[in-house]
KOLMIKE-175914 format. One record per residue (C-alpha): residue in three letters; x, y, z. Coordinates in steps of 0.25 Angstrom, whole numbers, plus 5000, padded with zeros to 4 digits. Layout:
residues N
ALAXYZ ...
***
This chain:
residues 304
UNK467445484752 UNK468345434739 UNK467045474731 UNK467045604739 UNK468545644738 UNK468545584721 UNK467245694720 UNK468145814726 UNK469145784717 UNK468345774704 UNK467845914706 UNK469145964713 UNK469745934701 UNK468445994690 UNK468646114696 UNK470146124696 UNK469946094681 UNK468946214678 UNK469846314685 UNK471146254676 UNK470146274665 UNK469846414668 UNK471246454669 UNK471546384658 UNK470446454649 UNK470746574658 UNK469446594662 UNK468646644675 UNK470046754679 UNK469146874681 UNK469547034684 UNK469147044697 UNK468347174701 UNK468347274712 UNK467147364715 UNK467247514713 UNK466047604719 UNK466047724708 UNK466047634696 UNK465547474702 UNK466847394698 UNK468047384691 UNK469247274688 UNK470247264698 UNK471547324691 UNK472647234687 UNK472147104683 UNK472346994672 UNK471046904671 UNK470346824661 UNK468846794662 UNK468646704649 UNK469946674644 UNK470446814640 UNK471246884647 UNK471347034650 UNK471847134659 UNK471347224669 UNK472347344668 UNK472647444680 UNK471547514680 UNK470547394680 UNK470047394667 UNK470347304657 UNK471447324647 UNK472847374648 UNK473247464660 UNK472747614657 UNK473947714658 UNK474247864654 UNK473847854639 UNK474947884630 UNK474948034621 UNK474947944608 UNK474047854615 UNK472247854612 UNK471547784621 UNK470047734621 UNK469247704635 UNK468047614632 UNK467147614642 UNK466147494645 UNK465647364651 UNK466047224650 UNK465747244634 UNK466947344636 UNK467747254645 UNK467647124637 UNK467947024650 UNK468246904647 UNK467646884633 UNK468546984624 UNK469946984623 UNK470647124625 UNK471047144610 UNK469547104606 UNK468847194615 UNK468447344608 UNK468947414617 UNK470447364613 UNK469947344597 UNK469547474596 UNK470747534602 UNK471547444592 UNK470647474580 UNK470847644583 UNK472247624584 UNK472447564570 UNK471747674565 UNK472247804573 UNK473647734572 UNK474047774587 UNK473847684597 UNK472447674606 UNK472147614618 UNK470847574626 UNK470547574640 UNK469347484644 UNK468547544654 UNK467547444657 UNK467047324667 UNK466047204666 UNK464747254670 UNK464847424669 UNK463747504668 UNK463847634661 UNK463847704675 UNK465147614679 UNK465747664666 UNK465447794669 UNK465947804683 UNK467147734680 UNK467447824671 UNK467247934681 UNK468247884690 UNK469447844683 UNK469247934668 UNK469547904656 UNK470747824655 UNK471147964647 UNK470447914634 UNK470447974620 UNK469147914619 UNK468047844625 UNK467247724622 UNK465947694630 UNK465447564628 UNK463947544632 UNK463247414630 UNK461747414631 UNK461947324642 UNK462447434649 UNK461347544646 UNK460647514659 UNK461647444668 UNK461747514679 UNK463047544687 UNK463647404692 UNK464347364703 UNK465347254706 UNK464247164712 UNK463347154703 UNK464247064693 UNK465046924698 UNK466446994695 UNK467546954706 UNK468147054715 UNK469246944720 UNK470146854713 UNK469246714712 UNK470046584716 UNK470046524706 UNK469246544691 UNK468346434694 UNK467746514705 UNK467746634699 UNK466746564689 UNK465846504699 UNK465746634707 UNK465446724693 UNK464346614691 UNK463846614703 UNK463846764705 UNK463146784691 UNK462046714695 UNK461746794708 UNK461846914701 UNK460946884690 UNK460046834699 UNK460246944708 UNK459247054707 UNK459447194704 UNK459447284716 UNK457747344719 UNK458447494718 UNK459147464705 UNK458847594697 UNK457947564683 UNK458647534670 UNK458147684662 UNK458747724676 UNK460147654675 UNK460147694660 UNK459847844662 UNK461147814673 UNK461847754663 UNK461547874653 UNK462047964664 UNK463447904667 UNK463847894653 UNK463448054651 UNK464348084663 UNK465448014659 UNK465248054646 UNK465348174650 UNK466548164658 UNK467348124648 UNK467048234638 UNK468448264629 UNK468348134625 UNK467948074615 UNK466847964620 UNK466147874611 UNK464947794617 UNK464747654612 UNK463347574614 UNK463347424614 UNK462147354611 UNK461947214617 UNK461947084607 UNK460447084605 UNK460847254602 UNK459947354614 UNK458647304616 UNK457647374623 UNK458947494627 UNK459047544613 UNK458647674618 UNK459547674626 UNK460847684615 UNK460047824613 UNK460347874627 UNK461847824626 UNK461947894614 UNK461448014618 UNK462248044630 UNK463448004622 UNK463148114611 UNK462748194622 UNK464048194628 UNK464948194614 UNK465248044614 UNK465247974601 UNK464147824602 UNK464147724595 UNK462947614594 UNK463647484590 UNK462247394588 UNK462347424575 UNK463747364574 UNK463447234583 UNK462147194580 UNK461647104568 UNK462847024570 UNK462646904578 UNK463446804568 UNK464546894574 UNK464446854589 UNK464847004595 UNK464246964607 UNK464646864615 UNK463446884624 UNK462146974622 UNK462947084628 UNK464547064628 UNK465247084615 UNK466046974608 UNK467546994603 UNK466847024588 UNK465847104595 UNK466947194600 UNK467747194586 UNK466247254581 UNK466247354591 UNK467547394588 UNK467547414574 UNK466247514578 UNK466847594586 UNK468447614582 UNK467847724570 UNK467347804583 UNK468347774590 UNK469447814580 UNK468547954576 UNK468447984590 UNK469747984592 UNK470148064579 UNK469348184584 UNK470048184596 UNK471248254603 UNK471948164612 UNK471748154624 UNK472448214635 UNK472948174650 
***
């Protein structure tokens, strides 16, 4: 019984220390989500989390960043809109992610102050871009920046169950790991639904969304931005073509950023095959602050 109660206490007492650890490091704090039938999930408003030890917020509108308000008449504001590349999670700190850089670097040039609203959630597709978009506007940007990563050219519209991310408040971090390890492996073990529609058929749905939106948000001005992977597209390179086309087709600027990442692996601008690195995402600034900056100076402001 002495052996038993000696036994409870060790591992009482390990895993009391990996949740001191945990909040020490301020690991394993996650947003937590809440599902949303027109465009599959989004951040619960109002929070303050920290996944790997970088902590950001989720304003009032849940999105990450500061809260959105009425932008100011000497105020220019740029909406990117994207996926976790976009987001950043827990790997970039929010004055290293692009969206924020590039609202910098245009500021120093134009010499008025610019600010950035980040439109975008671990695991979008372009369609849950696009209807987001739909529902609540365009944050009234005097620009827009799509982000499309080539992981995203034939993902389909995703929906809160699909991923391991909480809806509740875990009760402690250490359970919050376990549970996103254990529901990782379910779900990549899980199979893909027998009615799933074909990848040329998710991508031609993909084309669609962003030729609607693109067309919704016509009278300003919209740059298209496609990300390639670490390794660069693969067997979708043809697929930067239909991207492309629909952006001109709908008088958005693109932009193709292999060119500017690849060749450049002593660099480390990935941090996986597909997430960007905190250099990564000072190389993709630097790339797209000239657009940005001409966009902007053939433009009126924008009104209401």
């Amino acid at each position: 019984m002495l052996n038993v109660l000696l036994s409870a206490a060790v591992f009482g007492s390990a895993l009391a220390a990996i949740e001191l650890a945990l909040r020490w490091c301020d690991w394993a704090d996650p947003p937590i989500f809440c599902g949303d039938p027109r465009y599959g999930y989004l951040m619960r408003p109002h929070q303050s989390v920290s996944t790997r030890g970088r902590r950001f917020r989720i304003n009032n509108v849940g999105l990450r960043g500061e809260d959105v308000s009425t932008r100011c008449e000497s105020e220019r504001r740029l909406v990117f809109v994207g996926d976790s590349n976009t987001y950043g999670g827990g790997r970039i700190a929010d004055d290293e992610l692009f969206v924020n850089r590039i609202a910098r670097g245009v500021s120093e040039v134009r010499r008025q102050r610019v600010s950035s609203v980040n439109v975008a959630a671990p695991g979008w597709g372009v369609q849950n871009m696009a209807a987001f978009i739909a529902v609540n506007g365009a944050f009234e940007a005097d620009a827009l920046i799509w982000i499309v990563p080539s992981a995203d050219f034939r993902r389909p519209l995703t929906s809160l169950h699909e991923f391991a991310f909480p809806e509740e408040r875990p009760r402690s971090r250490l359970m919050y790991v376990v549970r996103s390890w254990a529901r990782a492996r379910q779900t990549r073990r899980r199979p893909w639904p027998g009615n799933r529609p074909a990848p040329e058929d998710i991508l031609s749905a993909n084309i669609d969304a962003l030729g609607d939106a693109l067309r919704r948000l016509s009278g300003i001005p919209l740059l298209v931005v496609v990300l390639p992977g670490e390794h660069g597209y693969g067997r979708l390179a043809n697929d930067v073509t239909r991207f492309k086309s629909v952006a001109q087709t709908h008088g958005a600027s693109f932009a193709e950023l292999a060119p500017v990442l690849q060749g450049r692996r002593e660099e480390r601008l990935f941090d996986d095959r597909v997430h960007l690195s905190a250099r990564g995402h000072a190389v993709v600034t630097d790339a797209v602050i000239p657009v940005v900056v001409q966009m902007l100076s053939r433009s009126a402001p924008a009104q209401g």
